[in-house]
LUMSEPA-294020 format. One record per atom (N, C-alpha, C): residue in three letters; atom name; x, y, z. Coordinates in Angstrom, 2 decimals. Layout:
<recs>
@residu=ala | atome=CA | X=X | Y=Y | Z=Z
...
</recs>
This chain:
<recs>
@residu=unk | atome=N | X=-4.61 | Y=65.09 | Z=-31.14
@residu=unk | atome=CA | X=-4.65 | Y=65.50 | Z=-29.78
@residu=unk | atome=C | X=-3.57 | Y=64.74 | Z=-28.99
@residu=unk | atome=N | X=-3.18 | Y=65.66 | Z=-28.39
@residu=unk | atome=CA | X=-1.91 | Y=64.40 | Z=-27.61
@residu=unk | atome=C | X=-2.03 | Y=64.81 | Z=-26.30
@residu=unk | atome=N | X=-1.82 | Y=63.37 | Z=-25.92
@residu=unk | atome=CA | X=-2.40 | Y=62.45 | Z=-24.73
@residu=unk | atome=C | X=-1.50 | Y=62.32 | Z=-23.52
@residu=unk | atome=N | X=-1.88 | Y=62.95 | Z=-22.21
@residu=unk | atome=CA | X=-0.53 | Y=62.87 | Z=-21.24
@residu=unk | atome=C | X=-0.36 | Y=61.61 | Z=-20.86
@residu=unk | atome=N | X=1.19 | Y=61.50 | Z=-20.22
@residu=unk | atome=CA | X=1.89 | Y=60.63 | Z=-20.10
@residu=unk | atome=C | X=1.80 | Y=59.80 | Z=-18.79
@residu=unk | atome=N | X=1.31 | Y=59.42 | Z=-18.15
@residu=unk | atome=CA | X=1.48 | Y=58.83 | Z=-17.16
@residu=unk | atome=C | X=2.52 | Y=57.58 | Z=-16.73
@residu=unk | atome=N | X=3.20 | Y=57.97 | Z=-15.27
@residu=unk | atome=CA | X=3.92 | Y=57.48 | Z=-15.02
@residu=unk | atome=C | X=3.21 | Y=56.11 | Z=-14.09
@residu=unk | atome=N | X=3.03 | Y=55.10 | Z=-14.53
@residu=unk | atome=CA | X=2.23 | Y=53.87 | Z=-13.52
@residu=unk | atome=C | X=3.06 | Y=52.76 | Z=-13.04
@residu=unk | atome=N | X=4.47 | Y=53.00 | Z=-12.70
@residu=unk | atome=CA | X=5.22 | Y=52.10 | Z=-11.73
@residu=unk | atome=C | X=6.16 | Y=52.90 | Z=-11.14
@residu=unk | atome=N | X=6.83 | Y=52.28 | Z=-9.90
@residu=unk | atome=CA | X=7.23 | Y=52.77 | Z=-8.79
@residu=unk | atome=C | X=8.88 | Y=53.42 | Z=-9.77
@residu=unk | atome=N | X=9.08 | Y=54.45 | Z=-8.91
@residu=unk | atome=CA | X=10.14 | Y=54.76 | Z=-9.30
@residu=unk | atome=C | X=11.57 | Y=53.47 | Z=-8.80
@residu=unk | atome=N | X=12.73 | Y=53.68 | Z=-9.60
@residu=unk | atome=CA | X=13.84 | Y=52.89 | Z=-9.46
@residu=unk | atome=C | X=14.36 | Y=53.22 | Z=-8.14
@residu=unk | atome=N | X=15.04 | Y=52.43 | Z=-7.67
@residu=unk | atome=CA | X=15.78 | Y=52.33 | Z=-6.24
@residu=unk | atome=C | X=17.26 | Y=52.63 | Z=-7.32
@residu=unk | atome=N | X=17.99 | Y=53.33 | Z=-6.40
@residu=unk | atome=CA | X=19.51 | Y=52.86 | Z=-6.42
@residu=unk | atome=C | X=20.34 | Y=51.39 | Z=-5.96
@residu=unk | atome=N | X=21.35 | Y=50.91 | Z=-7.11
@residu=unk | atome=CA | X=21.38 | Y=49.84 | Z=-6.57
@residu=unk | atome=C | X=23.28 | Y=50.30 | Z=-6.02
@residu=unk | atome=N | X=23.67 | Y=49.95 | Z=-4.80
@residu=unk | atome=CA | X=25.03 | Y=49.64 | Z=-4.76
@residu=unk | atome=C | X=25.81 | Y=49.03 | Z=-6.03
@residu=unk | atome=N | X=26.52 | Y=49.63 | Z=-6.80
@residu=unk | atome=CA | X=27.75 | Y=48.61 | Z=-7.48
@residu=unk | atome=C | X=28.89 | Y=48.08 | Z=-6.80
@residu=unk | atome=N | X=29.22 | Y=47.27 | Z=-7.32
@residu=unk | atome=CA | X=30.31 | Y=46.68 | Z=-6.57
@residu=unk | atome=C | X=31.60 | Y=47.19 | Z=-6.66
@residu=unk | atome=N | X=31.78 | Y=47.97 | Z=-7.49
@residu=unk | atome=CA | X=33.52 | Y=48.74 | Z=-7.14
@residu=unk | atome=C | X=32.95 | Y=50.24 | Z=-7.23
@residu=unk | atome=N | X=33.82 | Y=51.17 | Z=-6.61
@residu=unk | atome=CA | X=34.15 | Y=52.62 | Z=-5.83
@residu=unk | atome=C | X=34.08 | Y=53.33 | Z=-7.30
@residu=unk | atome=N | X=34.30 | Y=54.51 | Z=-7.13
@residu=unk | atome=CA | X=34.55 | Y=55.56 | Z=-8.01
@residu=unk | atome=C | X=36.14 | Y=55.39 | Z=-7.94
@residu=unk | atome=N | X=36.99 | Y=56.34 | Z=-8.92
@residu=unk | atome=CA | X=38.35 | Y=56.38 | Z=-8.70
@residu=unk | atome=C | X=38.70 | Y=57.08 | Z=-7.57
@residu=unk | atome=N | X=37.61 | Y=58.34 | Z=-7.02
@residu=unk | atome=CA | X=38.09 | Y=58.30 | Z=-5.81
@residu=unk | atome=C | X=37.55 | Y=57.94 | Z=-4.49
@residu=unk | atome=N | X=37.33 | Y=56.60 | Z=-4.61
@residu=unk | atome=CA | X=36.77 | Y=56.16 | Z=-3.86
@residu=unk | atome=C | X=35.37 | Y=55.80 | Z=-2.98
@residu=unk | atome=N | X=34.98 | Y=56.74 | Z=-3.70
@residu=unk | atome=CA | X=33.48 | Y=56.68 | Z=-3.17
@residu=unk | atome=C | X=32.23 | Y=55.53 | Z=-3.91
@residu=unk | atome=N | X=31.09 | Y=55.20 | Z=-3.46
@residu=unk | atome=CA | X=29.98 | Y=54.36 | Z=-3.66
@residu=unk | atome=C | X=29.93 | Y=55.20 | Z=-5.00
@residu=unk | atome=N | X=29.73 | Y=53.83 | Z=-5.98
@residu=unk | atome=CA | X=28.83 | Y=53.91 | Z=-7.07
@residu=unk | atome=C | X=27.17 | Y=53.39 | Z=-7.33
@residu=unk | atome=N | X=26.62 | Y=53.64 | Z=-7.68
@residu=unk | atome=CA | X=25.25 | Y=53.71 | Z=-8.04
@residu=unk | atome=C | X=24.57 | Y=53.48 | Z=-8.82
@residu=unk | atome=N | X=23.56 | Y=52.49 | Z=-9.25
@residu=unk | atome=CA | X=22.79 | Y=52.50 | Z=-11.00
@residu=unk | atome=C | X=21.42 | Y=52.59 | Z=-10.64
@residu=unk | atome=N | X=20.77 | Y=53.43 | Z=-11.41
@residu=unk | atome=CA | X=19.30 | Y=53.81 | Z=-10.90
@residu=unk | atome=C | X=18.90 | Y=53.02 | Z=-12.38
@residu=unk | atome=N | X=18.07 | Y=52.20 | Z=-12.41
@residu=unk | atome=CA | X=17.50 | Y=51.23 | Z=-13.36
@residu=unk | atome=C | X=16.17 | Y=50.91 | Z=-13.11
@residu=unk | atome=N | X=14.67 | Y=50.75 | Z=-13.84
@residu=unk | atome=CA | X=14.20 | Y=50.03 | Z=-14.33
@residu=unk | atome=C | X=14.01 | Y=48.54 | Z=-14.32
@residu=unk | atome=N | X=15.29 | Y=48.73 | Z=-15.09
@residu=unk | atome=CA | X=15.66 | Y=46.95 | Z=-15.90
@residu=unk | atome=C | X=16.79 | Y=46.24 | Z=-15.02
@residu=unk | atome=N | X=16.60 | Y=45.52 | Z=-14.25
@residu=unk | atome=CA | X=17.37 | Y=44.75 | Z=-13.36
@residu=unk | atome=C | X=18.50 | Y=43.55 | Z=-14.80
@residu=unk | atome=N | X=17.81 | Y=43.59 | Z=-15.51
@residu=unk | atome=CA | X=18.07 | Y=43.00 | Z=-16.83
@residu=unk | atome=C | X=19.21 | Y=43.69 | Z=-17.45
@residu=unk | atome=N | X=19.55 | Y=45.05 | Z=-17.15
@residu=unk | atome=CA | X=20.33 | Y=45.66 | Z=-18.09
@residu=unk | atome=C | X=21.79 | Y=45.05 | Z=-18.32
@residu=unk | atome=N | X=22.23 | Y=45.89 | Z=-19.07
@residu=unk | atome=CA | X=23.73 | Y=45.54 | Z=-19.52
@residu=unk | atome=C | X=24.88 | Y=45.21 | Z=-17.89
@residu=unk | atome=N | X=24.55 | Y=46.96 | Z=-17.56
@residu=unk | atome=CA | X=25.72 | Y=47.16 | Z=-16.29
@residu=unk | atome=C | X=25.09 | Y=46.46 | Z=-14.92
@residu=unk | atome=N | X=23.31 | Y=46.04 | Z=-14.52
@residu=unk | atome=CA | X=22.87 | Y=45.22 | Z=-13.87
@residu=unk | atome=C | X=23.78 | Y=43.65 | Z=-13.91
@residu=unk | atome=N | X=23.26 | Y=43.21 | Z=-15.20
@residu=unk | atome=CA | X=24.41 | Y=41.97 | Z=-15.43
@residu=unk | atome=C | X=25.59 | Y=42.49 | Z=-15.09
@residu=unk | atome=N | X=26.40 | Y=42.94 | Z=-15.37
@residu=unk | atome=CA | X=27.68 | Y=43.10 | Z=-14.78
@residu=unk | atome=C | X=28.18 | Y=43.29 | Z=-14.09
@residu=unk | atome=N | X=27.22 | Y=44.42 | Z=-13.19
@residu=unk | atome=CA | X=27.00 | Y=43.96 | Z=-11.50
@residu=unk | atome=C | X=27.39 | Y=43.09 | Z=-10.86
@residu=unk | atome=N | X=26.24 | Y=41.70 | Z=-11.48
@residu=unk | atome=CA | X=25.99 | Y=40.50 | Z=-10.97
@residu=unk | atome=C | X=27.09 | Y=39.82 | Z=-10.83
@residu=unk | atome=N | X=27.29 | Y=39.98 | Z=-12.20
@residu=unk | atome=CA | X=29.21 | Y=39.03 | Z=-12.38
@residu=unk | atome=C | X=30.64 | Y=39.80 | Z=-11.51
@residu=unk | atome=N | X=30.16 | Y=41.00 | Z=-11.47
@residu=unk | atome=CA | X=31.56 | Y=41.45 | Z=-10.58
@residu=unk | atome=C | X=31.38 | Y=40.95 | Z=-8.81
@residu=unk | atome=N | X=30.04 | Y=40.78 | Z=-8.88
@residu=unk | atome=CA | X=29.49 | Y=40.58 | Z=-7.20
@residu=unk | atome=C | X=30.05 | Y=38.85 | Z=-7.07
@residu=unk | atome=N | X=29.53 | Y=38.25 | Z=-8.24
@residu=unk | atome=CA | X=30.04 | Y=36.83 | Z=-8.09
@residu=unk | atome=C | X=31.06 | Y=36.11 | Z=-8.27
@residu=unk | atome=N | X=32.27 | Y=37.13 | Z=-8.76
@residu=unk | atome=CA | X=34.05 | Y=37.12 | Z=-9.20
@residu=unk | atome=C | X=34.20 | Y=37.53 | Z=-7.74
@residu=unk | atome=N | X=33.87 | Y=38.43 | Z=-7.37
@residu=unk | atome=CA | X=33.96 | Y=38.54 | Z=-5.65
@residu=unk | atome=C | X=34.00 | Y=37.80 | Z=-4.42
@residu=unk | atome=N | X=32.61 | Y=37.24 | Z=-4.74
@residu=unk | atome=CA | X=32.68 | Y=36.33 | Z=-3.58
@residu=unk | atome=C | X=33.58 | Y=34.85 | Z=-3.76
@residu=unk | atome=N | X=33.38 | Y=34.52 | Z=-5.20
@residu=unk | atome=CA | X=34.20 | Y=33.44 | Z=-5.63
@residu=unk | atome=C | X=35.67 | Y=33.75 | Z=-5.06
@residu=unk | atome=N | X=36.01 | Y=34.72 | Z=-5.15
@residu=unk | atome=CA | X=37.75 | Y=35.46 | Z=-4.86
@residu=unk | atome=C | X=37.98 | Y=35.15 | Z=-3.13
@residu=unk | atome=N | X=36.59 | Y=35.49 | Z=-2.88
@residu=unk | atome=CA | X=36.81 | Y=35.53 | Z=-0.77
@residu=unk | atome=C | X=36.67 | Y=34.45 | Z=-0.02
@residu=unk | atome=N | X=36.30 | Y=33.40 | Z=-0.84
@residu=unk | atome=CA | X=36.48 | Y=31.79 | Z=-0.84
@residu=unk | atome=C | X=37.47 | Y=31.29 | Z=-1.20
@residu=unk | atome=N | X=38.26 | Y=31.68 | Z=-2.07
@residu=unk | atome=CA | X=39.77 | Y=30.83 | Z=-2.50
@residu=unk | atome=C | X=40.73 | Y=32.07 | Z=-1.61
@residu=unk | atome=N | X=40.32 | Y=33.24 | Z=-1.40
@residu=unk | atome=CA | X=41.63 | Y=34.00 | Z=-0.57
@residu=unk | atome=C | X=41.43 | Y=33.28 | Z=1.33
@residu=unk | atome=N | X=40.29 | Y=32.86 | Z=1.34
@residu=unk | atome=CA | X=39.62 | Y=32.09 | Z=2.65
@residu=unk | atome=C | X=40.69 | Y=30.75 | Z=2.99
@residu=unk | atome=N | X=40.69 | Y=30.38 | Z=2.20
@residu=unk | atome=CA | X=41.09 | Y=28.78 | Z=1.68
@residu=unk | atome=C | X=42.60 | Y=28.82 | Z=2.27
@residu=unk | atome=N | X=43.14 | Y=29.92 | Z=0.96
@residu=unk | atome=CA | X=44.77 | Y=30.21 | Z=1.36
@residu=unk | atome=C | X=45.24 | Y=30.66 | Z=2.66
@residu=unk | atome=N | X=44.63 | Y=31.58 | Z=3.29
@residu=unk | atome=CA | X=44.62 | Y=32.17 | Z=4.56
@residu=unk | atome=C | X=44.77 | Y=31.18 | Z=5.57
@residu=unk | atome=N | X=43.74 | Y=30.46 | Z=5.67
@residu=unk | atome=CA | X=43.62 | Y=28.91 | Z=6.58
@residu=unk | atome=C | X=45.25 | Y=28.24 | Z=6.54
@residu=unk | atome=N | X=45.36 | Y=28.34 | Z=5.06
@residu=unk | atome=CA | X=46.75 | Y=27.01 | Z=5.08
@residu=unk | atome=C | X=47.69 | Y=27.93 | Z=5.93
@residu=unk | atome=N | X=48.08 | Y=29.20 | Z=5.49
@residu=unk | atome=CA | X=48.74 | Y=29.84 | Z=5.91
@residu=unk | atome=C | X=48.96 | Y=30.01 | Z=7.55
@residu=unk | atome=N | X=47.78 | Y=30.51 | Z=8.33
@residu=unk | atome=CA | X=47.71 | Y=30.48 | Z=9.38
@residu=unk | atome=C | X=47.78 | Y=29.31 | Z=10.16
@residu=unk | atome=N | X=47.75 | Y=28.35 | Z=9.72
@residu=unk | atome=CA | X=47.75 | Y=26.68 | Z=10.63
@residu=unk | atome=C | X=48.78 | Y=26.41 | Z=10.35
@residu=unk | atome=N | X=49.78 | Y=26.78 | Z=9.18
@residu=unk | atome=CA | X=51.48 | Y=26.44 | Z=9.99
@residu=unk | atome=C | X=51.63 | Y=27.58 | Z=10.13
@residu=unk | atome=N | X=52.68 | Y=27.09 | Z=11.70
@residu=unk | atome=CA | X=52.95 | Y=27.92 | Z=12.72
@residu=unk | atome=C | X=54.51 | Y=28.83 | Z=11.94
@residu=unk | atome=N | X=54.98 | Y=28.00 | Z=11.31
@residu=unk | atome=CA | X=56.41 | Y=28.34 | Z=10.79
@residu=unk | atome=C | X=56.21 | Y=29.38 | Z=9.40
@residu=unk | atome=N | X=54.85 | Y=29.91 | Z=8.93
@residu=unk | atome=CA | X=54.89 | Y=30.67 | Z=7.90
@residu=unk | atome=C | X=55.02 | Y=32.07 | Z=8.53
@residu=unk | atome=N | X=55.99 | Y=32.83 | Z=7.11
@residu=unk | atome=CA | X=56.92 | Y=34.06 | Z=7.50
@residu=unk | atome=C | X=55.85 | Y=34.77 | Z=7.74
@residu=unk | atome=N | X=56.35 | Y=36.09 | Z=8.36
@residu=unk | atome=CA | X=55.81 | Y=37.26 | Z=8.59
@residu=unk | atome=C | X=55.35 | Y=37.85 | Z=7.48
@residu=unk | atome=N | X=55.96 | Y=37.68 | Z=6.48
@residu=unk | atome=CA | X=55.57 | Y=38.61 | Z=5.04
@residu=unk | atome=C | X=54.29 | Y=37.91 | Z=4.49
@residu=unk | atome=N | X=53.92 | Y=36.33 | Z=4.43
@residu=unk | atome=CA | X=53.03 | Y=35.46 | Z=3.93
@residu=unk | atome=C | X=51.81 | Y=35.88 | Z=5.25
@residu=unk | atome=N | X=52.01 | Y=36.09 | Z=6.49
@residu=unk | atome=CA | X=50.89 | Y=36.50 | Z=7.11
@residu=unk | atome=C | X=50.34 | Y=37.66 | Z=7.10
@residu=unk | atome=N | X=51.54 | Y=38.74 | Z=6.73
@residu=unk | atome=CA | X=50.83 | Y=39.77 | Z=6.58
@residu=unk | atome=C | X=50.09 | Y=39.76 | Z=4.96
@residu=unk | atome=N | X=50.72 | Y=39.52 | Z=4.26
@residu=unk | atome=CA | X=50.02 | Y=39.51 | Z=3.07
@residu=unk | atome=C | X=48.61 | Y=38.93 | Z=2.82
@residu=unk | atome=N | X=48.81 | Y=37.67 | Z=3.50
@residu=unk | atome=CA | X=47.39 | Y=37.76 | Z=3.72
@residu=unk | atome=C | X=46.23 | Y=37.78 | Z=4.32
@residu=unk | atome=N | X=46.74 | Y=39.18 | Z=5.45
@residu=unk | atome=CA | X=45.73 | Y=39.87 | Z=6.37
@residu=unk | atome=C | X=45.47 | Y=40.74 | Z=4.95
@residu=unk | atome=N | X=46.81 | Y=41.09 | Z=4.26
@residu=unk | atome=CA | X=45.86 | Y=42.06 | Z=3.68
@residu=unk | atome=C | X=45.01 | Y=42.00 | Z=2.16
@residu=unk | atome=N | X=45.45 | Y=40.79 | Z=1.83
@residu=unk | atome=CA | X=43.80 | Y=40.16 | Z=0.90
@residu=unk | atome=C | X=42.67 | Y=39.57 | Z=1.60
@residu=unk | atome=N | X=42.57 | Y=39.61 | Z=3.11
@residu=unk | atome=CA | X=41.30 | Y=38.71 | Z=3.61
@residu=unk | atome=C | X=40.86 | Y=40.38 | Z=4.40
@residu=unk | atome=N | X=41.41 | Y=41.41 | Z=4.34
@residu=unk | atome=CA | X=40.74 | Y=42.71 | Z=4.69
@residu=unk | atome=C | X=39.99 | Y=43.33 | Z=2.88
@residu=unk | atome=N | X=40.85 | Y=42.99 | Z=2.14
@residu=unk | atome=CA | X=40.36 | Y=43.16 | Z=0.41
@residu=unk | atome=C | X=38.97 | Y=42.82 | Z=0.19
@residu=unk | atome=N | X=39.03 | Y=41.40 | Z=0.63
@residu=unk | atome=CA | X=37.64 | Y=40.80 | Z=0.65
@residu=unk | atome=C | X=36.91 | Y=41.17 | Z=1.48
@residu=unk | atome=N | X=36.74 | Y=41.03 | Z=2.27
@residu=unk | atome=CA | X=36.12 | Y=41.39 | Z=3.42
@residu=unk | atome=C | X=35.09 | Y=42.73 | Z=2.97
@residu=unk | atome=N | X=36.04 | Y=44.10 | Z=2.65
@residu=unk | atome=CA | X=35.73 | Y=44.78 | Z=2.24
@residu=unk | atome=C | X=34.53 | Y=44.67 | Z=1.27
@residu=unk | atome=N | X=35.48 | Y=43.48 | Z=-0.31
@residu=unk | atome=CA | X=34.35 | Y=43.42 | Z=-0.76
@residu=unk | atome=C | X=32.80 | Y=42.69 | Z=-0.69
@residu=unk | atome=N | X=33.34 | Y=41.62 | Z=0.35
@residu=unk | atome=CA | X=31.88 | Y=41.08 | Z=0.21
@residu=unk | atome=C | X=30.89 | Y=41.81 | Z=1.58
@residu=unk | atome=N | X=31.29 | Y=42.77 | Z=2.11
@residu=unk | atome=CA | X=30.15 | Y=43.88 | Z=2.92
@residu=unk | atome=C | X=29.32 | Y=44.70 | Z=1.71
@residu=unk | atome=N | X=30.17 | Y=44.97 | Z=0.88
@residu=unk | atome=CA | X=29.80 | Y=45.91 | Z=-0.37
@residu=unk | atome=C | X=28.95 | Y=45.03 | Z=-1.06
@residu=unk | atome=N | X=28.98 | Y=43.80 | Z=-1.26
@residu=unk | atome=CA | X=28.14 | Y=42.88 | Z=-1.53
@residu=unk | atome=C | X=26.68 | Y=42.99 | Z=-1.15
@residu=unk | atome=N | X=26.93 | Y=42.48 | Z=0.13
@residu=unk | atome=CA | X=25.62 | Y=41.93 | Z=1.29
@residu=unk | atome=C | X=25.04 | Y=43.34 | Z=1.70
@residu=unk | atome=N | X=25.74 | Y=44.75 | Z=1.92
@residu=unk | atome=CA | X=25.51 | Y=45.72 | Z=1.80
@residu=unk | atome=C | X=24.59 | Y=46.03 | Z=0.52
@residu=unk | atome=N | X=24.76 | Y=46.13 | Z=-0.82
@residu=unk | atome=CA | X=24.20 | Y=45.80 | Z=-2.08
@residu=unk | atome=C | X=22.67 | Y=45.28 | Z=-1.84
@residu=unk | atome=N | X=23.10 | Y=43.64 | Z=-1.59
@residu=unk | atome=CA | X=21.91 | Y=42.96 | Z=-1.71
@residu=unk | atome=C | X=20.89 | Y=43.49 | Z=-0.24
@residu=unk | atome=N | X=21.47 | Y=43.76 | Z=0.16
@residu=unk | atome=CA | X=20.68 | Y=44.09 | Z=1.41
@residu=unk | atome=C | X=19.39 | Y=45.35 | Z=1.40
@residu=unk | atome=N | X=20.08 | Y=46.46 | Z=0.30
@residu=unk | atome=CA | X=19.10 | Y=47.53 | Z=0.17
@residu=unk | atome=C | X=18.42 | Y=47.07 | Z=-0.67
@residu=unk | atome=N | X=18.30 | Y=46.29 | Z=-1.85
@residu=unk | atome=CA | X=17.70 | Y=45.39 | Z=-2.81
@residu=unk | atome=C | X=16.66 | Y=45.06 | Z=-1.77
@residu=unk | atome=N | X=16.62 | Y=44.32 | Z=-1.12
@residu=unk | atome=CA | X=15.50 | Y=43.51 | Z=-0.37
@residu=unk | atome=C | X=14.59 | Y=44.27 | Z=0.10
@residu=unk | atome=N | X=14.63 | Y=45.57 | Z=0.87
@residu=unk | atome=CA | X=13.86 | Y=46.15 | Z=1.39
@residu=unk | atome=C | X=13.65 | Y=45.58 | Z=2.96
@residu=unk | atome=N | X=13.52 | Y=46.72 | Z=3.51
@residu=unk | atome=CA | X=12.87 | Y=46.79 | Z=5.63
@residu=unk | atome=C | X=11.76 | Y=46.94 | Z=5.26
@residu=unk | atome=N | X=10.92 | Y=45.86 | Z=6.67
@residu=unk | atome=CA | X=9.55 | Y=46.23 | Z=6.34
@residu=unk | atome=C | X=9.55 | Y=46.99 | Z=7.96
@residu=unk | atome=N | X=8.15 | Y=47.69 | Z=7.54
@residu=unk | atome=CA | X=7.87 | Y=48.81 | Z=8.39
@residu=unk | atome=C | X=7.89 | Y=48.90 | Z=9.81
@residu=unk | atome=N | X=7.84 | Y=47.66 | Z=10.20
@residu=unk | atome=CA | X=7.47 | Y=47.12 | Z=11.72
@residu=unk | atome=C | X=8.91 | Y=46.26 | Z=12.28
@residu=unk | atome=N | X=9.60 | Y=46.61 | Z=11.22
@residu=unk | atome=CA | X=11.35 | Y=46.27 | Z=12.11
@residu=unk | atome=C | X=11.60 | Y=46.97 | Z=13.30
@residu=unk | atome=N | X=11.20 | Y=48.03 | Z=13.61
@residu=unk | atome=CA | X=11.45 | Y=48.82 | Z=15.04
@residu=unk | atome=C | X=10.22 | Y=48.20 | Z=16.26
@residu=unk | atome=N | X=9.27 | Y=47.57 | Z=15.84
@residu=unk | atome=CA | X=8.30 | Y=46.84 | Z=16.62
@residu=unk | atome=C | X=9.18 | Y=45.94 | Z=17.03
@residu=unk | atome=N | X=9.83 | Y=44.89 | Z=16.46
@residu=unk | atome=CA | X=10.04 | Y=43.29 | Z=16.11
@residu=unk | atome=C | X=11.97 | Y=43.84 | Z=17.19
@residu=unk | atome=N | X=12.54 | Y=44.55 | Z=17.32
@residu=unk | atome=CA | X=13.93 | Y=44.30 | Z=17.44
@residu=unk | atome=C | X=14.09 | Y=44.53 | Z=19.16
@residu=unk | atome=N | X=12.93 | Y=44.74 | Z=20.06
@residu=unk | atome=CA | X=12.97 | Y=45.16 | Z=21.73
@residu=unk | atome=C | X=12.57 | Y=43.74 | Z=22.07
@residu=unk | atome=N | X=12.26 | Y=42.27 | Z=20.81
@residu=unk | atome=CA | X=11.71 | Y=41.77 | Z=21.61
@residu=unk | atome=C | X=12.77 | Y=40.55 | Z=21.25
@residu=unk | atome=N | X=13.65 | Y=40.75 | Z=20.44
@residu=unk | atome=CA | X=14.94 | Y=39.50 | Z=19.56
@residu=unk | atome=C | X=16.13 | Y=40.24 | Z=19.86
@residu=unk | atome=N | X=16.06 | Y=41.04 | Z=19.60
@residu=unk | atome=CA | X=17.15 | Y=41.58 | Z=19.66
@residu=unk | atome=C | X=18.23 | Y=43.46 | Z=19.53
@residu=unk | atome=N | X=19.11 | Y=43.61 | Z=19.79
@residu=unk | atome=CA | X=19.56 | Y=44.89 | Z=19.48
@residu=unk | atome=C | X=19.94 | Y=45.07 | Z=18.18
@residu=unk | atome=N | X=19.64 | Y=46.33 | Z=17.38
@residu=unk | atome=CA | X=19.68 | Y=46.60 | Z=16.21
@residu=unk | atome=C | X=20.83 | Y=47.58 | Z=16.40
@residu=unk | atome=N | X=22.09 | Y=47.67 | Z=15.42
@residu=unk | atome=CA | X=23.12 | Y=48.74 | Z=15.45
@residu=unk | atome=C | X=23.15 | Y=49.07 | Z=14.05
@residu=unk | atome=N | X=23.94 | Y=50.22 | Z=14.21
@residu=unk | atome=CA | X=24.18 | Y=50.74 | Z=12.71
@residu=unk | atome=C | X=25.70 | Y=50.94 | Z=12.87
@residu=unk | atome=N | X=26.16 | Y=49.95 | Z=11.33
@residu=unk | atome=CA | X=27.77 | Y=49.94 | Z=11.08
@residu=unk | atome=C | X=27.76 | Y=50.86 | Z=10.34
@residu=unk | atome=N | X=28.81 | Y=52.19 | Z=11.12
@residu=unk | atome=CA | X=28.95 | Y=53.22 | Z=10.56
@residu=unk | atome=C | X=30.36 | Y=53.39 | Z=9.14
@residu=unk | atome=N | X=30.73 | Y=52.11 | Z=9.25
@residu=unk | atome=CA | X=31.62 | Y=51.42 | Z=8.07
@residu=unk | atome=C | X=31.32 | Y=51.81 | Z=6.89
@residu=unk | atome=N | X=29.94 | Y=50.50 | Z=7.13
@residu=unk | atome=CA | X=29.35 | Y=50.30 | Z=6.00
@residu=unk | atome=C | X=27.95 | Y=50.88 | Z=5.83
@residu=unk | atome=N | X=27.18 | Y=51.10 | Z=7.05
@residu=unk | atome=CA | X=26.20 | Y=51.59 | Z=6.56
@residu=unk | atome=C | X=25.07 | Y=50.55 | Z=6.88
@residu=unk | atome=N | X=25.38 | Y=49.07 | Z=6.79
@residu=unk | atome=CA | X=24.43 | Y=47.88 | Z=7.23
@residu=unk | atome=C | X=23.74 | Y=48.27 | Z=8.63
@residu=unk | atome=N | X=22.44 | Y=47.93 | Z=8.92
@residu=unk | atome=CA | X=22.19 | Y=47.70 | Z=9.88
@residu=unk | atome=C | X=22.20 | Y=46.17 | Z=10.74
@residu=unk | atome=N | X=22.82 | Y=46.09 | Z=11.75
@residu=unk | atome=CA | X=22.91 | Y=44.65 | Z=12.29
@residu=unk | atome=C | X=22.30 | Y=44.77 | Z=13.51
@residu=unk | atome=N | X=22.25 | Y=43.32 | Z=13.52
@residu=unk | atome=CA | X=20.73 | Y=42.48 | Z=14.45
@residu=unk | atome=C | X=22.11 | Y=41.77 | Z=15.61
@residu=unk | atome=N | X=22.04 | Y=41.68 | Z=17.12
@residu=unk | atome=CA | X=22.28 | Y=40.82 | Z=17.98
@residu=unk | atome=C | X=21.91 | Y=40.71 | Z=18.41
@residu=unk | atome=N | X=21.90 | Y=38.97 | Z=18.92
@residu=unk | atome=CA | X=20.88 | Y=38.36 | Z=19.43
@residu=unk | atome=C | X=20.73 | Y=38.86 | Z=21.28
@residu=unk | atome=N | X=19.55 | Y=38.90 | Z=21.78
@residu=unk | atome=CA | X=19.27 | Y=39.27 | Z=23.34
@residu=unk | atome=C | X=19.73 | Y=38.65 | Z=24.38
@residu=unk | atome=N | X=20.74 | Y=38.96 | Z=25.03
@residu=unk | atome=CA | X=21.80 | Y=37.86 | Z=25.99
@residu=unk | atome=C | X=20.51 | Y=38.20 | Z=27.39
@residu=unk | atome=N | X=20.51 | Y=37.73 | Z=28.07
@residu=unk | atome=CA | X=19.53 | Y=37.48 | Z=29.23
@residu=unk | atome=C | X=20.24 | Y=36.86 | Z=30.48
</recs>
């Protein structure tokens, strides 16, 4: 006699990956196993990332505090600290749907603060209530 199947845990969330499609768009892993292969690899591309937006951070600083560095060295690196930038929203973006809103965030934000939606990225952000 065979026996139906029941499904007895929550279905998978989508998780953000950390790099685009080739053309550009959000990639996605619907998983189970936070454990998996491309989960881990996730992890490590998320943490080659942020490691990257800390040493491109670093360089940027030297750069910008002498006054005498060329035009080509500043622009260059506006445009690895926009690289990063990029990636670590895609990051915190990531970890952010991971965590989960709880239900009573629209209670809690008339009385701390204004809630916006970055139509960028997609994050929702919190500022604080000027008075």
């Amino acid at each position: 006699m065979e026996q139906a199947r029941s499904n007895t845990h929550a279905p998978a969330s989508a998780r953000l990956l950390p790099w685009p499609t080739p053309e550009g768009k959000p990639c996605y892993l619907v998983t189970d196993n936070n454990g998996s292969y491309l989960s881990r690899l996730a992890d490590d591309q998320e943490a080659a990332q942020l490691t990257t937006a800390t040493d491109v951070l670093v360089s940027a600083r030297e750069v910008l505090d002498d006054l005498m560095s060329p035009y080509t060295e500043v622009r260059y690196v506006g445009i690895r600290l926009a690289e990063c930038l990029t990636d670590a929203l895609r990051v915190a973006e990531s970890r952010g749907m991971r965590l989960g809103v709880p239900d009573d965030e629209d209670d809690h934000e008339g009385t701390h603060g204004q809630a916006t939606q970055n139509t960028a990225t997609g994050l929702r952000l919190k500022s604080p209530r000027v008075e």
